[in-house]
Biopython code that builds the backbone (N, CA, C, O; Angstrom):
import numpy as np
from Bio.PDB.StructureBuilder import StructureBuilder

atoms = [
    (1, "UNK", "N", (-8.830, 8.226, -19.660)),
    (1, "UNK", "CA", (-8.432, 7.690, -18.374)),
    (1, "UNK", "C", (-7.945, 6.253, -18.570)),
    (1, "UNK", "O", (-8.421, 5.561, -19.470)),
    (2, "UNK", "N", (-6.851, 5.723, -17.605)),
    (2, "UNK", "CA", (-6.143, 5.175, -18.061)),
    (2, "UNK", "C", (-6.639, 3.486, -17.111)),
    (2, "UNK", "O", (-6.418, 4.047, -16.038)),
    (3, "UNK", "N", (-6.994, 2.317, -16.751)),
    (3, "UNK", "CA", (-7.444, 1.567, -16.598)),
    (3, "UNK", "C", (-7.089, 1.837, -14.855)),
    (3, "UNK", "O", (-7.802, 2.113, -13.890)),
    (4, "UNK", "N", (-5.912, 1.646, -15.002)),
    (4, "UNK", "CA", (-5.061, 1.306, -13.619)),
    (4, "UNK", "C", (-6.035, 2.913, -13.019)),
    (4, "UNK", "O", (-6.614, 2.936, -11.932)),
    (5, "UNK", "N", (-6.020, 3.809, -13.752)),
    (5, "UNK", "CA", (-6.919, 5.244, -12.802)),
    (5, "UNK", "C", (-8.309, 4.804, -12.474)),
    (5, "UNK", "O", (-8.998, 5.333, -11.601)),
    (6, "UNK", "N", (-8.655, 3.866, -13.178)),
    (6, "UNK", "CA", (-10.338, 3.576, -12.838)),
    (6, "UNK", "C", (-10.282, 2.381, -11.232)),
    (6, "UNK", "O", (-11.017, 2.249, -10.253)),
    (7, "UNK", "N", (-9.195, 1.822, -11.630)),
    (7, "UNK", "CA", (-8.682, 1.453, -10.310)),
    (7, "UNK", "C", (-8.824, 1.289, -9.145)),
    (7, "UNK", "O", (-9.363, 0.476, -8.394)),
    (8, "UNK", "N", (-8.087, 2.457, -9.073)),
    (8, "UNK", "CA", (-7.380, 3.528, -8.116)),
    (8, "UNK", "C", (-8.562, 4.417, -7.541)),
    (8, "UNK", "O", (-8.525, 4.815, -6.377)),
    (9, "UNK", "N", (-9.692, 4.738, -8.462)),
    (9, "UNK", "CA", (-10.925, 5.382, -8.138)),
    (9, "UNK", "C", (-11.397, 4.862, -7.253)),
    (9, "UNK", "O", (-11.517, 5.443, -6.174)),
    (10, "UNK", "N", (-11.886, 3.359, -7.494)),
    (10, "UNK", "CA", (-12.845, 2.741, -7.077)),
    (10, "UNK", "C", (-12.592, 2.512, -5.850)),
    (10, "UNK", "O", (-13.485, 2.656, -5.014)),
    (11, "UNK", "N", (-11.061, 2.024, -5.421)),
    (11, "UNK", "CA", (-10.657, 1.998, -4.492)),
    (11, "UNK", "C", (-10.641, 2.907, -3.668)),
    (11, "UNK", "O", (-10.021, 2.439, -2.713)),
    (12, "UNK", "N", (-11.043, 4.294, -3.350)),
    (12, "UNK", "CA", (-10.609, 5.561, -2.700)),
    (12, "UNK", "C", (-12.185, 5.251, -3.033)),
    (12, "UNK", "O", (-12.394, 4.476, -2.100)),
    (13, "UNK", "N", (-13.212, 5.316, -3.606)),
    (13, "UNK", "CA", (-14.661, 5.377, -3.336)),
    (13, "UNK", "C", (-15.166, 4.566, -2.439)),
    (13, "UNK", "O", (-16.167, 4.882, -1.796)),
    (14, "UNK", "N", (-14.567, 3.469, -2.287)),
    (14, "UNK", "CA", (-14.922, 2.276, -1.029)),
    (14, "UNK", "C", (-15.347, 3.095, 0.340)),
    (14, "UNK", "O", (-16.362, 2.802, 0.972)),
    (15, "UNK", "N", (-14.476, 4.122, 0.709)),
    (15, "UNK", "CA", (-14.422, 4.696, 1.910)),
    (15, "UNK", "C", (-13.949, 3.903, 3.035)),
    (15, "UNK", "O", (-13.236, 2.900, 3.047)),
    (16, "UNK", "N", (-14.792, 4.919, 4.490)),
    (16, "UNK", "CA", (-14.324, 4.079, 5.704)),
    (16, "UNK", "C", (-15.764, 3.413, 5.974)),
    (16, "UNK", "O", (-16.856, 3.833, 5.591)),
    (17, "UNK", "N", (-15.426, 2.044, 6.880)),
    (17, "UNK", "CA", (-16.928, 1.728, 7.465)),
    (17, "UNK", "C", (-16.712, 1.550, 8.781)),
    (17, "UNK", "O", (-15.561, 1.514, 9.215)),
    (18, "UNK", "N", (-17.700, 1.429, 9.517)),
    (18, "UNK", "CA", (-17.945, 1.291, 10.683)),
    (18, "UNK", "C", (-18.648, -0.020, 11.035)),
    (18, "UNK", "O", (-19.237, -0.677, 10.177)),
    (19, "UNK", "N", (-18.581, -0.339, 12.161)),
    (19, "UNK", "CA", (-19.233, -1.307, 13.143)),
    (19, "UNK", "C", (-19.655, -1.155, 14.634)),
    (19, "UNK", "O", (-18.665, -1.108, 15.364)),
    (20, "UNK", "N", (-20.955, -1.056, 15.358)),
    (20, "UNK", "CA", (-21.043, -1.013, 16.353)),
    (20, "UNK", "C", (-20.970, -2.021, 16.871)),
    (20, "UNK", "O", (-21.696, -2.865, 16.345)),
    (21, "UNK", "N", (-19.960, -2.632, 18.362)),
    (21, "UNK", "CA", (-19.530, -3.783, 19.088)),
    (21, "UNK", "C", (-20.091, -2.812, 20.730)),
    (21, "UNK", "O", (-19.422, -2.174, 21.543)),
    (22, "UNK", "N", (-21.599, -3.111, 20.652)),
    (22, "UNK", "CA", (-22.577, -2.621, 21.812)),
    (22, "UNK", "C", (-21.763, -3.059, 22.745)),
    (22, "UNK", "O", (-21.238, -2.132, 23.362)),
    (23, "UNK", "N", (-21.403, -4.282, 23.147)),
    (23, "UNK", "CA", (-21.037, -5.545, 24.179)),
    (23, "UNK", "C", (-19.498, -3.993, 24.974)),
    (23, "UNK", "O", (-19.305, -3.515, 26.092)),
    (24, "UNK", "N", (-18.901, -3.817, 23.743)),
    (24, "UNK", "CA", (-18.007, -3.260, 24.455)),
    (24, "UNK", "C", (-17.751, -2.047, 24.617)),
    (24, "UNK", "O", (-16.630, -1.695, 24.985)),
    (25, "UNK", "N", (-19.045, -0.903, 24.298)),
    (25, "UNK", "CA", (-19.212, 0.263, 23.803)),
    (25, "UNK", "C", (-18.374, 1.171, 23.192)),
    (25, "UNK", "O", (-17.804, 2.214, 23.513)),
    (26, "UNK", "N", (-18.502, 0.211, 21.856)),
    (26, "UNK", "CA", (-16.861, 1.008, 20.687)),
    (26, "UNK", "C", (-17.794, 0.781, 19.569)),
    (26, "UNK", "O", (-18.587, -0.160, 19.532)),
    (27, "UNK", "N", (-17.647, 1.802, 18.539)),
    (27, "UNK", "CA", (-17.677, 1.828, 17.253)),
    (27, "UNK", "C", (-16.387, 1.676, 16.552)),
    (27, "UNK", "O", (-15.567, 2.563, 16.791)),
    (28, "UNK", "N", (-16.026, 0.720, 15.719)),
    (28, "UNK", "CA", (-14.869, 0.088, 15.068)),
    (28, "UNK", "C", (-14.985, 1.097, 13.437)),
    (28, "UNK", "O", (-16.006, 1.289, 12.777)),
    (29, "UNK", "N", (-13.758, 1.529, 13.184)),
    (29, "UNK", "CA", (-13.969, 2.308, 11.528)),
    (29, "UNK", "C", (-12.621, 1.274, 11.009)),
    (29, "UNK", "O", (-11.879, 0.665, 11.779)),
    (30, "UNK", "N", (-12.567, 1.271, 9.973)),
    (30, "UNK", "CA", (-11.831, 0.822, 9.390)),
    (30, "UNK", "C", (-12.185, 0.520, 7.582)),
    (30, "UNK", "O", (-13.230, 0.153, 7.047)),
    (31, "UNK", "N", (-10.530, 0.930, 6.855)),
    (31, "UNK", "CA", (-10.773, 1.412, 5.427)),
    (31, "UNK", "C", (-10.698, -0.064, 5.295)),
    (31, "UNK", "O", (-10.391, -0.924, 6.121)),
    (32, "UNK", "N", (-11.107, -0.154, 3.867)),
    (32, "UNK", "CA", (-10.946, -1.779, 2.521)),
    (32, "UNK", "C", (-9.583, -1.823, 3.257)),
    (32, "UNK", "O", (-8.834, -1.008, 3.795)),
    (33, "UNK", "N", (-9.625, -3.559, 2.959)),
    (33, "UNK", "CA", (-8.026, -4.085, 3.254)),
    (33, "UNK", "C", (-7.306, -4.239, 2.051)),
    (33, "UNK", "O", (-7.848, -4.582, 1.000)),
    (34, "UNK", "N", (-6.100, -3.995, 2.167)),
    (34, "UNK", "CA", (-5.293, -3.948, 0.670)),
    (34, "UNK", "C", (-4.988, -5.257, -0.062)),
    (34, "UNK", "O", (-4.779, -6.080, 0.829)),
    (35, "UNK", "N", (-4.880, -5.763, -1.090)),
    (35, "UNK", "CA", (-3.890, -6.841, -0.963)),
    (35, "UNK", "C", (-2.551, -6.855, -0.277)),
    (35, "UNK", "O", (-2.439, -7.670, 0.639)),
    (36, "UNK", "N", (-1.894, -6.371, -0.457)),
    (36, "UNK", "CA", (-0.351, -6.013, 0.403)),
    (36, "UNK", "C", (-0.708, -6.819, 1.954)),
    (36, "UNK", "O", (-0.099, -7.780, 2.422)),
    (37, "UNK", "N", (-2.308, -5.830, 2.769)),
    (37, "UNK", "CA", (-2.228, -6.249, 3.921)),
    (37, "UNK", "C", (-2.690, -7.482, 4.381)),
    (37, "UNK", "O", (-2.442, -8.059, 5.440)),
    (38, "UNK", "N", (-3.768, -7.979, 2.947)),
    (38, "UNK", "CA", (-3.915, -9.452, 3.445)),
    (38, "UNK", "C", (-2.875, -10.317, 2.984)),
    (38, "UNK", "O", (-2.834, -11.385, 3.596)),
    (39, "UNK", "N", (-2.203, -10.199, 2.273)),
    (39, "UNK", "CA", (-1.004, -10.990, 2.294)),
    (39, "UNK", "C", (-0.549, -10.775, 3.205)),
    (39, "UNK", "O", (-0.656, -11.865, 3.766)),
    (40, "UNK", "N", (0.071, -9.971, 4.062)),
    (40, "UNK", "CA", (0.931, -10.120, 5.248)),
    (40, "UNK", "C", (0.114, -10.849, 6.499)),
    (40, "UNK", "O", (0.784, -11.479, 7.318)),
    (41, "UNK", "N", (-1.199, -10.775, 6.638)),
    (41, "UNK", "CA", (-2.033, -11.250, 7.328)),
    (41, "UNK", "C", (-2.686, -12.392, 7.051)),
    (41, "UNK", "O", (-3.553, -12.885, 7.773)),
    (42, "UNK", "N", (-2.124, -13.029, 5.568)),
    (42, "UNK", "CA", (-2.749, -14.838, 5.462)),
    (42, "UNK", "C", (-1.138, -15.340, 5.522)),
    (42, "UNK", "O", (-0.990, -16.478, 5.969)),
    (43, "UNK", "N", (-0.168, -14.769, 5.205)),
    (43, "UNK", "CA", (1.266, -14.970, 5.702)),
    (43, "UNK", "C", (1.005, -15.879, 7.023)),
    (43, "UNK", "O", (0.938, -17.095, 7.204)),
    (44, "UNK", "N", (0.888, -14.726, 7.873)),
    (44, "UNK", "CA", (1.229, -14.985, 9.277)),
    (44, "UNK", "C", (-0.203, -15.984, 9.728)),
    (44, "UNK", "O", (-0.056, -16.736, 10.691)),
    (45, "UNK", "N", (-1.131, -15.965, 9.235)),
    (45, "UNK", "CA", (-2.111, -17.123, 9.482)),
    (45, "UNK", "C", (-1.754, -18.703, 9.263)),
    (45, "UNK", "O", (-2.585, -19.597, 9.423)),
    (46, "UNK", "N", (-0.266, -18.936, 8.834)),
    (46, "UNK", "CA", (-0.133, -20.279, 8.469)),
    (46, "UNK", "C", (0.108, -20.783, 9.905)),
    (46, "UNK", "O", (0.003, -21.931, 10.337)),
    (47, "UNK", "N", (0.442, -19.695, 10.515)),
    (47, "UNK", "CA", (1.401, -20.244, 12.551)),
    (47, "UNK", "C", (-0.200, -20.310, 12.749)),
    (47, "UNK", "O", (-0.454, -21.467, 12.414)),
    (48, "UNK", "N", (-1.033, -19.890, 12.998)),
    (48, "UNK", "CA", (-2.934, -19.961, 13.431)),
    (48, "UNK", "C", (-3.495, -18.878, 12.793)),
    (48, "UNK", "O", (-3.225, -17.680, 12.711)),
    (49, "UNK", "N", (-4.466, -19.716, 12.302)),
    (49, "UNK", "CA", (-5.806, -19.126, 11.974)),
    (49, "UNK", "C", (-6.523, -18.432, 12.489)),
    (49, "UNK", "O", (-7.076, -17.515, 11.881)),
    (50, "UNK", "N", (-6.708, -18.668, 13.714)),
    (50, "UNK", "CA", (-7.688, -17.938, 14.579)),
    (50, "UNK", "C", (-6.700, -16.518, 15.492)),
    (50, "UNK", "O", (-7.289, -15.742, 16.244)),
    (51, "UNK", "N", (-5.341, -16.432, 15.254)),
    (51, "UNK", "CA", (-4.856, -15.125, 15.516)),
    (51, "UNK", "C", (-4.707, -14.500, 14.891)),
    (51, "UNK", "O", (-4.048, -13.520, 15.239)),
    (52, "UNK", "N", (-5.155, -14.577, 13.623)),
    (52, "UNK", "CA", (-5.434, -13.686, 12.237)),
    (52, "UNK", "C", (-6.178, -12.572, 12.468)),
    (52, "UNK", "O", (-5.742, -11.437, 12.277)),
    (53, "UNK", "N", (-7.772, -12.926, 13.048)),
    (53, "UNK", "CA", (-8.762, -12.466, 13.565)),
    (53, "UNK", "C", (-7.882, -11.294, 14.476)),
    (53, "UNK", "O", (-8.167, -10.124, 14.220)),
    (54, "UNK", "N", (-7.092, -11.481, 15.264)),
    (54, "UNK", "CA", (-6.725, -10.592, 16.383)),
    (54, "UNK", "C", (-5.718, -9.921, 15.631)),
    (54, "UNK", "O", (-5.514, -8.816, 16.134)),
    (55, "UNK", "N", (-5.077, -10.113, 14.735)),
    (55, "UNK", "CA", (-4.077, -9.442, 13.877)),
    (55, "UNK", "C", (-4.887, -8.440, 12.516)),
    (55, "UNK", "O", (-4.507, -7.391, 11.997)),
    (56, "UNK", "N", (-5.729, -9.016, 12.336)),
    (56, "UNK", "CA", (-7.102, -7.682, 11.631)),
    (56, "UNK", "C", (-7.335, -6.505, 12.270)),
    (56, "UNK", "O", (-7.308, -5.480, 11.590)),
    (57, "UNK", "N", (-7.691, -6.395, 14.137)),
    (57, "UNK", "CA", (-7.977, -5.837, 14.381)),
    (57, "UNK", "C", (-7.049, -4.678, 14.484)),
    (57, "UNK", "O", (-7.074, -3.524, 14.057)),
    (58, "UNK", "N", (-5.995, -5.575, 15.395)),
    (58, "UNK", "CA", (-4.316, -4.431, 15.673)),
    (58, "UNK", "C", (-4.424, -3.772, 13.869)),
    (58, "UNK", "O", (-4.625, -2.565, 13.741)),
    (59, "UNK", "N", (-4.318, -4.397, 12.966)),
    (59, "UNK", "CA", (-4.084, -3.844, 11.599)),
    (59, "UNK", "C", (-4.758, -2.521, 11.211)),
    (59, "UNK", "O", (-4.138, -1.500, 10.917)),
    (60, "UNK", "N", (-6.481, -2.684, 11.249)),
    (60, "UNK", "CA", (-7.102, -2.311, 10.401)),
    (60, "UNK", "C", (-7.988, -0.986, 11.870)),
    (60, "UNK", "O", (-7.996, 0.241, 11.769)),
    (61, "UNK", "N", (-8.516, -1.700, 12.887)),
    (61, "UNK", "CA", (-9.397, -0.852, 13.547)),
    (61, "UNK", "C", (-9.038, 0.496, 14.280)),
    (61, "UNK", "O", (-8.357, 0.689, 15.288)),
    (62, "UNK", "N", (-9.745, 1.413, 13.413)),
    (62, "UNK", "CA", (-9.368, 2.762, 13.902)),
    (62, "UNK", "C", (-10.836, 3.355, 15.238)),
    (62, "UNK", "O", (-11.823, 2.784, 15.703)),
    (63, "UNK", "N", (-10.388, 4.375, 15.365)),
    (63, "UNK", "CA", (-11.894, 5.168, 15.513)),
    (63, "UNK", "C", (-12.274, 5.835, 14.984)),
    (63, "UNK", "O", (-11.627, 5.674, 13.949)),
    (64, "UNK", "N", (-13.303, 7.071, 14.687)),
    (64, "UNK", "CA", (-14.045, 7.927, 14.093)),
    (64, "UNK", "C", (-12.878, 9.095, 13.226)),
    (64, "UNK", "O", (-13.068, 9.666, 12.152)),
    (65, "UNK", "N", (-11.451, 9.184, 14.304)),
    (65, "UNK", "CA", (-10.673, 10.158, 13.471)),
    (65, "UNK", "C", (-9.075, 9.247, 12.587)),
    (65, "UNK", "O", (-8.117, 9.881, 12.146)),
    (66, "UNK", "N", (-9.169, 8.140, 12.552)),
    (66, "UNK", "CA", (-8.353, 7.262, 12.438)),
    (66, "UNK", "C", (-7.483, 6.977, 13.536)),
    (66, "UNK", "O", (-6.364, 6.801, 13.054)),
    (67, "UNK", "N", (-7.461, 6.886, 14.412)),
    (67, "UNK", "CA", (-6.593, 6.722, 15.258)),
    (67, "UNK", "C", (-6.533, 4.913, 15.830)),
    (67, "UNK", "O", (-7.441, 4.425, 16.503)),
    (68, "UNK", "N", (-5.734, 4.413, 15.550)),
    (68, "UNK", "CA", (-5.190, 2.863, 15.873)),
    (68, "UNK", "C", (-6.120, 2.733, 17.391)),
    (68, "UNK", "O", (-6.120, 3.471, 18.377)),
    (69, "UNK", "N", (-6.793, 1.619, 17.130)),
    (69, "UNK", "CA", (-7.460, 1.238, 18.293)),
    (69, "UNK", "C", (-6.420, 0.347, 19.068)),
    (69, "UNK", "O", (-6.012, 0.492, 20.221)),
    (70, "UNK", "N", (-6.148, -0.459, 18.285)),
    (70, "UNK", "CA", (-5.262, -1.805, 19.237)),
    (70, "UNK", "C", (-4.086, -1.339, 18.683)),
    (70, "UNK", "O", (-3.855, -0.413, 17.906)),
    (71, "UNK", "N", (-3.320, -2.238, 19.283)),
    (71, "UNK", "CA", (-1.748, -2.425, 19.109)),
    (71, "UNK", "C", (-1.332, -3.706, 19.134)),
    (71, "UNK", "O", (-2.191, -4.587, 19.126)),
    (72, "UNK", "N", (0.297, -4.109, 19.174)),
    (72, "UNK", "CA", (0.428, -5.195, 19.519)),
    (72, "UNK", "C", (0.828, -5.411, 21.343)),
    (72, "UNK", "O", (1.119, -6.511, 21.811)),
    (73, "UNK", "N", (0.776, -4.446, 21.965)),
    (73, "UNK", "CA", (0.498, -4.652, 23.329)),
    (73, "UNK", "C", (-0.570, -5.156, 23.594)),
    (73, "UNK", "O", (-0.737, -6.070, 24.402)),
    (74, "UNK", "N", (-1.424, -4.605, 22.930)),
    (74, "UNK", "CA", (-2.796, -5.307, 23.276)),
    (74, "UNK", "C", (-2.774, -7.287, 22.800)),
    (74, "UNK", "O", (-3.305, -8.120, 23.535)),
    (75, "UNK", "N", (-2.387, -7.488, 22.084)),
    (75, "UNK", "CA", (-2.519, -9.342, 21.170)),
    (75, "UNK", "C", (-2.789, -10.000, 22.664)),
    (75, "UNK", "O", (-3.723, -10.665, 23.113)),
    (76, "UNK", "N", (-1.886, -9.646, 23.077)),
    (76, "UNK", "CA", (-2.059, -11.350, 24.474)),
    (76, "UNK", "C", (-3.853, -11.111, 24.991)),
    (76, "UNK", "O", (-4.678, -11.982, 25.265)),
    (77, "UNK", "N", (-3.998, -9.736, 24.982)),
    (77, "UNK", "CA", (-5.723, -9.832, 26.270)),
    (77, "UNK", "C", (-6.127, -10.125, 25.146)),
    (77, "UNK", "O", (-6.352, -11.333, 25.071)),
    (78, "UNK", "N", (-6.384, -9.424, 23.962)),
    (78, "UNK", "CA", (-7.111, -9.999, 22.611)),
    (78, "UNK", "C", (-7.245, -11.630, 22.460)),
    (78, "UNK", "O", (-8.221, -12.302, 22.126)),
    (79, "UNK", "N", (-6.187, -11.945, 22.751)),
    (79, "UNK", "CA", (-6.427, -13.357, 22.418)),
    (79, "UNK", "C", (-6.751, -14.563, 23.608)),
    (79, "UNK", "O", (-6.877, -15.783, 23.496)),
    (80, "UNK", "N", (-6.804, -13.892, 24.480)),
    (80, "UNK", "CA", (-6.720, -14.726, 26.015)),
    (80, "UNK", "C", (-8.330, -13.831, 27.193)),
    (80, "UNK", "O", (-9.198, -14.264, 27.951)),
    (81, "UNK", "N", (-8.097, -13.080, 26.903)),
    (81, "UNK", "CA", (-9.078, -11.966, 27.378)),
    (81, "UNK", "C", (-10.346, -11.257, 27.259)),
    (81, "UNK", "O", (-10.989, -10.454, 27.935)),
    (82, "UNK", "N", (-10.475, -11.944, 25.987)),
    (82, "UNK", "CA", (-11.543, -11.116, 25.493)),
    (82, "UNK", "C", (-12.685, -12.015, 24.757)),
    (82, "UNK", "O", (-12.269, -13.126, 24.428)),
    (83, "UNK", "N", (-14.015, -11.752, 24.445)),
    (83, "UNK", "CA", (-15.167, -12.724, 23.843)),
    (83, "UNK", "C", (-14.547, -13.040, 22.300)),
    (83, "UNK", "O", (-14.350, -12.067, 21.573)),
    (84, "UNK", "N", (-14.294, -14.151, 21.889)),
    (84, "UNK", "CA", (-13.857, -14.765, 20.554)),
    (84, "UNK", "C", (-14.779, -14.409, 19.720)),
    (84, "UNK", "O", (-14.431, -14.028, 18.602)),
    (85, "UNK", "N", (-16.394, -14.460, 20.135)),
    (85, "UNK", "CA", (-17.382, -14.047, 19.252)),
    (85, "UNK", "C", (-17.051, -12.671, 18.736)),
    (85, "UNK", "O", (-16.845, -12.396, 17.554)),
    (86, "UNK", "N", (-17.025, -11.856, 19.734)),
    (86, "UNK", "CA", (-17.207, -10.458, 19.101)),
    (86, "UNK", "C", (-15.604, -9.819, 18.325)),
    (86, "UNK", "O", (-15.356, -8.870, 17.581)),
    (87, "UNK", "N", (-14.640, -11.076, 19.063)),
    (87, "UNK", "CA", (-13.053, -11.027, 17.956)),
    (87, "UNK", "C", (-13.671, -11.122, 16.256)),
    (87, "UNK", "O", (-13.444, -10.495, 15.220)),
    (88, "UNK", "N", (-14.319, -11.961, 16.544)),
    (88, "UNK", "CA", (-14.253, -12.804, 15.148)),
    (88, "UNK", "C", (-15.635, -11.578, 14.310)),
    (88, "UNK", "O", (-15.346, -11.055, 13.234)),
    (89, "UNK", "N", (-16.843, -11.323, 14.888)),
    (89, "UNK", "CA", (-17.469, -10.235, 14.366)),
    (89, "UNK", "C", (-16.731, -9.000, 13.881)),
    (89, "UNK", "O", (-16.932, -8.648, 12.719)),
    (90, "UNK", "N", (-16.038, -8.421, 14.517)),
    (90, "UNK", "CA", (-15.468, -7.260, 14.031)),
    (90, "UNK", "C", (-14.290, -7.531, 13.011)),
    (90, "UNK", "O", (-13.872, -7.039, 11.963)),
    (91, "UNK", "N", (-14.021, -8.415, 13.736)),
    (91, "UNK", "CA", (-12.701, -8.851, 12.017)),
    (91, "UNK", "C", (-12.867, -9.105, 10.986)),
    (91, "UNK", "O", (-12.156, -8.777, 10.036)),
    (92, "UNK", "N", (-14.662, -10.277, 10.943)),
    (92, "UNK", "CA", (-14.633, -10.635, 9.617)),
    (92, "UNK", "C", (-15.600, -9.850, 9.423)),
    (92, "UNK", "O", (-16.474, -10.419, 8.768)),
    (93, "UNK", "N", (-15.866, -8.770, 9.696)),
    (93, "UNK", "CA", (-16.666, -7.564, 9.429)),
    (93, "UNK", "C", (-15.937, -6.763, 8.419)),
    (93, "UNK", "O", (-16.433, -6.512, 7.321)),
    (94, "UNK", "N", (-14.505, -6.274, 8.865)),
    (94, "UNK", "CA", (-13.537, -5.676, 8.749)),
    (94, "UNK", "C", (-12.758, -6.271, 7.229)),
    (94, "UNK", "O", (-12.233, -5.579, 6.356)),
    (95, "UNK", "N", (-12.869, -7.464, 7.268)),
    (95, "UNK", "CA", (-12.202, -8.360, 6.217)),
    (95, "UNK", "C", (-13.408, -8.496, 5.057)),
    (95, "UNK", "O", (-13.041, -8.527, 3.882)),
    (96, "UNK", "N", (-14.940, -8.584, 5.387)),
    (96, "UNK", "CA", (-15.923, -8.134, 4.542)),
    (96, "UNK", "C", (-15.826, -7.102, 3.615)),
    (96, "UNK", "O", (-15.391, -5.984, 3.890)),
    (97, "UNK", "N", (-16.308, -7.532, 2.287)),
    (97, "UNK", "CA", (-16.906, -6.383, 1.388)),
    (97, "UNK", "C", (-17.906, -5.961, 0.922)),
    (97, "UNK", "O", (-17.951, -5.306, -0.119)),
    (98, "UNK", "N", (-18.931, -6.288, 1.663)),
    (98, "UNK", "CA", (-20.471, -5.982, 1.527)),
    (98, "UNK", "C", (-20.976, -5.024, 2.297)),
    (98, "UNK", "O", (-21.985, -4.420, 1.932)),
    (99, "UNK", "N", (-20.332, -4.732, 3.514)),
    (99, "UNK", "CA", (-21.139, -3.331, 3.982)),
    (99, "UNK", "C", (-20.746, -2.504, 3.456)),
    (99, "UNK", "O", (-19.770, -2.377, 2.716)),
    (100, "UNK", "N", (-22.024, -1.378, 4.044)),
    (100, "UNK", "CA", (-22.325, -0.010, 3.587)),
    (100, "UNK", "C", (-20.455, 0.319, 3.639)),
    (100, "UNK", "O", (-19.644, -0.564, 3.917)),
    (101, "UNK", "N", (-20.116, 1.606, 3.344)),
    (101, "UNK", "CA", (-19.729, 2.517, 3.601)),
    (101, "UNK", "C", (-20.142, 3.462, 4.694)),
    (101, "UNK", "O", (-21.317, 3.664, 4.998)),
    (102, "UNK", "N", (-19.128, 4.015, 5.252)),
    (102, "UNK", "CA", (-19.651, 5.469, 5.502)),
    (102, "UNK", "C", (-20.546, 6.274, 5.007)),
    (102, "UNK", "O", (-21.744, 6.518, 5.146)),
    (103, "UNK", "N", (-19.415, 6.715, 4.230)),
    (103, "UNK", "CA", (-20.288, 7.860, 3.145)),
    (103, "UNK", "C", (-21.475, 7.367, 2.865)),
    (103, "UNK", "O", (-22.371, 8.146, 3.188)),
    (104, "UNK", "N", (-22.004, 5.939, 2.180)),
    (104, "UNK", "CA", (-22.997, 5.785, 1.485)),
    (104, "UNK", "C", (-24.323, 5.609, 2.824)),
    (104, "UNK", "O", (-25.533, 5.453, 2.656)),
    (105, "UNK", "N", (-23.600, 5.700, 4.030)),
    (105, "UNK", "CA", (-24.738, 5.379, 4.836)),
    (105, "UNK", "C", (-25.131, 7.131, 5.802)),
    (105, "UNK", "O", (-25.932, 7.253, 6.729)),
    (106, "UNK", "N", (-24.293, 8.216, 5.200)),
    (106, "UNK", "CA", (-24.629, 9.632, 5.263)),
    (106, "UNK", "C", (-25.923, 9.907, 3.990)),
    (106, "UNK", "O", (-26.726, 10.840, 3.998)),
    (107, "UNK", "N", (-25.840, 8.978, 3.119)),
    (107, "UNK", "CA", (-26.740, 9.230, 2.153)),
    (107, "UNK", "C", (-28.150, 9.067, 1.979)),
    (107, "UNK", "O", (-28.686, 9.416, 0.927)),
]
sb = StructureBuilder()
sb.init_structure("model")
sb.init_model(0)
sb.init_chain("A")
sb.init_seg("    ")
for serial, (resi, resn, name, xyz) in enumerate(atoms, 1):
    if name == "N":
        sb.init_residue(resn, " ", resi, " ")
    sb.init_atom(name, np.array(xyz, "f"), 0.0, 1.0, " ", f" {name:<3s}", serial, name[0])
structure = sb.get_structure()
């Protein structure tokens, strides 16, 4: 096996994870972020920092079957509308690499 395959493994073993955001009764899933996508997302963090956070979520947060939670219709209430705390929990949740997995938390 070839280095770049051990990789490629590890990456596809990460899985999906989850987050419960009680406050707004949603469970957040969302896979590892790529490099590709945090580059496009510390890109666009040079205009603000703190709409990064709201650009994680549109990016990355699915639900239970993948399906895109936010959009960019949604950015303006995200960023004007909504608790900053629980913006910033689920994003840098999302942007985290220390939680469980899925899978590993079926185990």
């Amino acid at each position: 096996m070839e280095a770049i395959d051990l990789v490629r493994e590890h990456f596809a073993a990460l899985g999906t994870r989850f987050i419960e955001i009680p406050e707004w009764k949603l469970t957040i899933y969302a896979t590892p972020v790529t490099l590709a996508e945090k580059n496009r997302l510390y890109r666009k963090a040079k205009e603000s920092d703190m709409e990064l956070l709201v650009d994680v979520l549109i990016l990355k947060a699915t639900d239970k079957d993948g399906n895109k939670l936010f959009n960019v219709d949604h950015r303006m209430t995200l960023l004007h509308k909504a608790d900053s705390n629980l913006i910033a929990k689920a994003a840098n949740f999302i942007l985290s690499e220390a939680a469980p997995s899925v899978d590993e938390l079926k185990n």
